[in-house]
N, C-alpha and C positions, 0 to 999 in steps of 0.2 A: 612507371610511376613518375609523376612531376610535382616539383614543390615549387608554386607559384609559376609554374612556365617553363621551368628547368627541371631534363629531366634526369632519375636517380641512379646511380649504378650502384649495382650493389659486388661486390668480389669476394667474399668468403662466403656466402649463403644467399639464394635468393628467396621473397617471399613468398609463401604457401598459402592457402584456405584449407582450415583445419575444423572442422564442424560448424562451417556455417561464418568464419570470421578469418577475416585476413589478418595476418601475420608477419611480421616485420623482423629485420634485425636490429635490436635492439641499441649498440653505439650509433649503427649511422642514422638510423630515425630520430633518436634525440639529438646527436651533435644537429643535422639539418631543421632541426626545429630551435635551434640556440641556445640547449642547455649544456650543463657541465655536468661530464657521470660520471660515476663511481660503481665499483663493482664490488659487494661485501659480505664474503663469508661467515657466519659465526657458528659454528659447529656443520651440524648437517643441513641451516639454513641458507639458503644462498639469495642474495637482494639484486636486483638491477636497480638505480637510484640516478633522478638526474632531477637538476635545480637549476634557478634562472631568476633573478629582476622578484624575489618573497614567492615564487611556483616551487613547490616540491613534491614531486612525483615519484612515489617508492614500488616497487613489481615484487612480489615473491616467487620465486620460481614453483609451479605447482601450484600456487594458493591462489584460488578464486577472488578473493578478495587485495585489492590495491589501496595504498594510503595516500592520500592527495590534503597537503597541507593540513596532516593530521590527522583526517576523517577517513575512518572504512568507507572503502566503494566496491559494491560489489559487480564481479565481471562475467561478461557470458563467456569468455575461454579464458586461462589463466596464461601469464609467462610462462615459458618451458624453453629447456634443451633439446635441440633438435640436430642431429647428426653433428652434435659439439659446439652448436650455433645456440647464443640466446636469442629466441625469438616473441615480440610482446604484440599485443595487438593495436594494429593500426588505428580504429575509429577512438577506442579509447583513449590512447594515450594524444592522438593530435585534437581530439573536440576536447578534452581536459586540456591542452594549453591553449584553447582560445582561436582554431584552426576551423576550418570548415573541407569536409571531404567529398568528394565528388567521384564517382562511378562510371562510366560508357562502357559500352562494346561494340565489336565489328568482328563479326565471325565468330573466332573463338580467341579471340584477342581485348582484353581486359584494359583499361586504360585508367587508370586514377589520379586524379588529381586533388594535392595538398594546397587551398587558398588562405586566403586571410579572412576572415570573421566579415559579415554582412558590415558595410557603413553604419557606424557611429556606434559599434560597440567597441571595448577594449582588446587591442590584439593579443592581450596576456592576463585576462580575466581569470580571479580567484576562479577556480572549478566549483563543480558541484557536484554532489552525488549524481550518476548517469545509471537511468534516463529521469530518475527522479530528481525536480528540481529542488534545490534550497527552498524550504517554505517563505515563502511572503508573509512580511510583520500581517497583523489580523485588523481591522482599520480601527474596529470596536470590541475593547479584553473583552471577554467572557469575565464573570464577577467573579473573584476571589472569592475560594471555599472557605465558609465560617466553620470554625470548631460545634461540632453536634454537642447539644444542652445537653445537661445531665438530666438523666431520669431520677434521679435521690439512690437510697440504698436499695438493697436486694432484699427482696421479701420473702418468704414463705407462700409456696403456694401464688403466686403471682409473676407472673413477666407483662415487662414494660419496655418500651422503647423508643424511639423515632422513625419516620421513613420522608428520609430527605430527599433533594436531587446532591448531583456531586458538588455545585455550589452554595449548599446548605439551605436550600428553599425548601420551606415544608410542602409534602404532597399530600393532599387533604379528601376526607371523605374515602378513604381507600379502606377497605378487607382484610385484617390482619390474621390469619390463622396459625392455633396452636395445634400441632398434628399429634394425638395420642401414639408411639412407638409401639404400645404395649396392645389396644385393638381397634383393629381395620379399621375404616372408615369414621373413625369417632376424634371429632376437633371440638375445640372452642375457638369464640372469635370477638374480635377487636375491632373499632373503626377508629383512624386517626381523627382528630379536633384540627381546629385552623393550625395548630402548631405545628402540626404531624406528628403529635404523640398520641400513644393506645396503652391504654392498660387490662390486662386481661387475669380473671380470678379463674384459675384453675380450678378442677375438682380434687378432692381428697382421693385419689387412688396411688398408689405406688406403683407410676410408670414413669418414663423418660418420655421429653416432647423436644420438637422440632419444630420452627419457625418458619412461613411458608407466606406468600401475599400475590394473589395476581387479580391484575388491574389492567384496564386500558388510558389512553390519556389522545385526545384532540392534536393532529398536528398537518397543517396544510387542509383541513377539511375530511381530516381519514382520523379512522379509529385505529390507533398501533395497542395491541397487546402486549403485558410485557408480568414475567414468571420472576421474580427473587425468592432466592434465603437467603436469609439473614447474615448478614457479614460476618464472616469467617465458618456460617453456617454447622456451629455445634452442637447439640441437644444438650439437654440438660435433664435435672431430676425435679419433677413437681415440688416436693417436697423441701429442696432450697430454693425454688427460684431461681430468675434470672432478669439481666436487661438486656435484649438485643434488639438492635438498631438496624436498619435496614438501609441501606443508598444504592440510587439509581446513577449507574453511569458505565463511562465506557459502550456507550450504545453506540454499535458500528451497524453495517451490512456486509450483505458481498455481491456482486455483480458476477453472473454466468455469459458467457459471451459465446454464442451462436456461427461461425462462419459459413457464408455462401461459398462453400469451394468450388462449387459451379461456376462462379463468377471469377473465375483466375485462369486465363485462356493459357493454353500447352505452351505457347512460345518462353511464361516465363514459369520461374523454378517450382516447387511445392512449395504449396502453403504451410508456412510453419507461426503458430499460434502464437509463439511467443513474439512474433515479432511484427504482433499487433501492437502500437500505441495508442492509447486511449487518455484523452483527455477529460477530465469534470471539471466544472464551473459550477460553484454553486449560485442559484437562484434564489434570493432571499436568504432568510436565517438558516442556522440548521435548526435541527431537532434543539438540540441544547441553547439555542439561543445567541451565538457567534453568530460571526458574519462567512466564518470559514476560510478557507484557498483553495485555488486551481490544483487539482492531482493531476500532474503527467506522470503516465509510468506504461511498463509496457504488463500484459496479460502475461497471467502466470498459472500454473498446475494450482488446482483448488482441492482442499483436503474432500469435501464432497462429490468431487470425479469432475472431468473436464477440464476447461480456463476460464479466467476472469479477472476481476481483484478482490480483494478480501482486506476486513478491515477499513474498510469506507467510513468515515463520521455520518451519520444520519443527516440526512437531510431532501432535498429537490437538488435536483443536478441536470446542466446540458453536456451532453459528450457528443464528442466527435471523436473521430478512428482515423488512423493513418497505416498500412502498411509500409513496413521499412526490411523489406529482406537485404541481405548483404549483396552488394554490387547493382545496386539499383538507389536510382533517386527515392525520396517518399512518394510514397500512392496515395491517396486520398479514397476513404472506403465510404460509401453512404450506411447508416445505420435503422433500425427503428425497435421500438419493443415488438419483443417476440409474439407474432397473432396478431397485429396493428397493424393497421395502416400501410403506405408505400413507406420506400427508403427514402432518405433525405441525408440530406448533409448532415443534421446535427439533431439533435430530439431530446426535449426533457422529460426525465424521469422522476417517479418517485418510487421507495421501498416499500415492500410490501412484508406486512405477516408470512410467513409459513404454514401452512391450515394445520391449527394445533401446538402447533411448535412455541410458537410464546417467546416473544424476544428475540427471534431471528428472522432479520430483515433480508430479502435479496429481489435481485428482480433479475431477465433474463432478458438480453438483448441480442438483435440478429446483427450483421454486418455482410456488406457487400464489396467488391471492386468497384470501384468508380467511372467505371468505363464504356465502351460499347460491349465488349467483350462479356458486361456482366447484366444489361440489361435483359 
């Protein structure tokens, strides 16, 4: 291991690879990086901590998550005790001060090297959440949400309400249904006015109803579908009435990610998913009307099986892939949507419906190695 040219000895413990992430002794990797540590008990918790020029860099021993001038960051391996040795991880704690790390091999001999940060950045850069970056200011706000009109009082036998977007614009010409609880298939229905309010006269029966609306809405030349209840989604009794309001928002996706494991010749490790990065750039607005930011993040375990990301703002997006396994430089992966076309460096997308599904956006993209090895 060399820091800037010079190389590290280490005398009480040397570094390991522990699932995938090298591992350090925790005094001499910070003292060689220029901070000042401290080591602090408080009950059964135990801290590695070091500081430096407003850097503050906290480790929990065991706990996934690190504190970097006050903000959780979460870690692919945690600090730990290791044969009476603390040991914290290397990429994290030197690219959080501002450090650039560098990987080779020759046989079965490992070489690393600690540099200084690419020209004309800060060599002691406030950190960031890793690998996700600090969001970039947005060039153009998205409007401030207006407080939703009143509908007046509660009637008998009548519900009324609004169906806005989350920045208080009315959605117009929309379907509002009132769902009978009490039998099957039996509603009444509502259509919004330019304001986006509906009033609907129920029937005289003694049943409870539920509030329901699904619509589609124009975005990039596609039709998105999308399923709401009613905010906070209550029923109520015909017989007092009610007002519920509807709003659309929080419209994300999620991205399913594909890998060519074909294309990753024997010589280097298994492909491990998570240690895909994936880049978006939005193209134009989103969905909601921002101008958006860049998501760097790496692929993650998706609640619906597989990898991807989850949670995306709606919108067009260009990505690009990088493979970054431990002890290797970045890879650079070609991509393209799953069924399409060749691979390419970089491809935009758009979200799509779910057949049925109503408000759930995803799309499914492949990835490759970028190589000979993977054409």
């Amino acid at each position: 291991m060399l820091f800037k040219g010079t190389e590290l000895h280490f005398d009480d413990a040397q570094p390991i690879v522990k699932d995938g992430r090298t591992l350090v002794p925790f005094r001499k990797l910070f003292e060689t990086l220029g901070f000042t540590v401290r080591w602090v008990e408080e009950g059964a918790v135990r801290k590695a901590i070091g500081t430096k020029n407003g850097l503050s860099i906290e480790l929990t021993i065991n706990n996934t998550n690190a504190v970097v001038n006050g903000k959780a960051v979460a870690l692919d391996v945690p600090a730990q005790i290791i044969d009476g040795s603390t040991m914290v991880p290397l990429r994290f704690v030197s690219e959080s001060s501002g450090y650039h790390i560098a990987f080779s091999s020759s046989g079965n001999v490992w070489t690393i090297r600690i540099e200084d940060a690419a020209p004309g950045t800060s060599p002691d850069p406030v950190p960031t959440p890793v690998p996700t970056p600090e969001p970039t200011p947005v060039p153009t706000p998205a409007p401030t949400p207006v407080p939703v009109p009143s509908a007046g009082e509660v009637e008998p036998y009548v519900v009324k309400g609004y169906l806005l977007n989350e920045h208080g614009k009315p959605i117009t010409g929309v379907t509002i249904n009132a769902d009978n609880l009490l039998l099957y298939d039996s509603n009444m229905q509502g259509e919004t006015d330019e304001n986006g309010f509906y009033r609907i006269e129920l029937a005289h029966v003694p049943a409870t109803w539920r509030m329901t609306t699904r619509f589609s809405l124009d975005y990039n030349g596609k039709q998105l579908d999308f399923w709401l209840t009613a905010d906070g989604d209550k029923s109520f009794a015909g017989s007092t009435g009610a007002i519920r309001n509807f709003t659309l928002k929080d419209v994300v996706g999620h991205i399913e990610i594909h890998p060519d494991f074909w294309s990753i010749p024997d010589s280097l490790q298994q492909f491990d998913t998570t240690d895909l990065e994936i880049t978006l750039t939005p193209v134009g607005p989103l969905f909601d009307g921002s101008a958006g930011q860049t998501i760097t993040k790496y692929a993650e375990a998706l609640k619906t099986g597989g990898h991807g990301l989850d949670n995306i703002p709606l919108g067009r997006y260009k990505m690009s892939a990088r493979w970054m396994p431990e002890g290797h430089e970045p890879m650079p992966m070609l991509v393209r949507v799953t069924g399409t076309g060749k691979f390419v460096p970089s491809i935009e997308f758009d979200f799509n419906n779910i057949l049925g599904g109503g408000s759930i956006f995803v799309n499914a993209l492949d990835a490759k190695l970028d190589s000979p090895a993977g054409n």
